[in-house]
N, C-alpha and C positions, 0 to 999 in steps of 0.2 A: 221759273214756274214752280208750284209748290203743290202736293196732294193733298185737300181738305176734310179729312172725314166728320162732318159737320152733325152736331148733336144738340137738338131740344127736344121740349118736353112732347114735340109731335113730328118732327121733324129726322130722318136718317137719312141721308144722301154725303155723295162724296162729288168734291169739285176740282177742278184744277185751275187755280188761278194767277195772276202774276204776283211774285213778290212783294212788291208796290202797291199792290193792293189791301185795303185794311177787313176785318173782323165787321166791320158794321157792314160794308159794302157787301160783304159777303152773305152775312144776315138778311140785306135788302134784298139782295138779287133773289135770295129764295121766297122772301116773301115770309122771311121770321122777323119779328118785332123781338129783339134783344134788350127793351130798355126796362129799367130795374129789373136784370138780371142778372148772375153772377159768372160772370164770364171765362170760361180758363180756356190754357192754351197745353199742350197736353198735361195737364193737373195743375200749370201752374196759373195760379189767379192773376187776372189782367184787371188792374184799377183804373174803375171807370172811366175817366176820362183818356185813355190809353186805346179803347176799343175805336178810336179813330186815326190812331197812328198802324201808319201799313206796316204788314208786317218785319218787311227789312230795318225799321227801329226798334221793334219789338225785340227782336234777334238782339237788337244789340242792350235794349233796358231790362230784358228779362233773357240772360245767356243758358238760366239753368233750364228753358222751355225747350231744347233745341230745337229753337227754326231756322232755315237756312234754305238756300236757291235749293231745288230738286229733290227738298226731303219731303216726305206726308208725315202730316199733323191733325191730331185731333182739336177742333174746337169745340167747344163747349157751352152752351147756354142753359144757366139751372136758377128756376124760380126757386126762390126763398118765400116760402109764406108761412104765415106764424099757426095756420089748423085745416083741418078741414071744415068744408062749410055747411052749415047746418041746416 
């Protein structure tokens, strides 16, 4: 099990979820829409196609993110837009 302190542009809450479980699932269950979004895992940036691998892969394709069984992690979802809107 892993502590999630999970962050968008509207969203703050903290989850505890399994291992095994990936970055999208985590987005769903709240009811965040993560896609074209840029995604990190504490700072380190998760390539797109990645945010479907659970985190126990992650751990292992991105070592410098330290994820690991029974640590808290911050996730991260940050819209990229090119202005504000007029």
């Amino acid at each position: 099990m892993i502590q999630v302190h999970v962050h968008t542009n509207v969203i703050r809450q903290t989850v505890v979820v399994d291992i095994n479980t990936t970055p999208n699932q985590v987005f769903k269950d709240l009811d965040a829409d993560a896609t074209g979004t840029m995604v990190n895992v504490n700072g380190t940036i998760i390539q797109s196609g990645d945010v479907d691998l659970p985190f126990s892969d992650l751990a292992t394709k991105y070592p410098r993110a330290g994820i690991g069984d029974g640590q808290e992690i911050d996730l991260t979802s940050i819209v990229k837009a090119d202005g504000a809107a007029e």
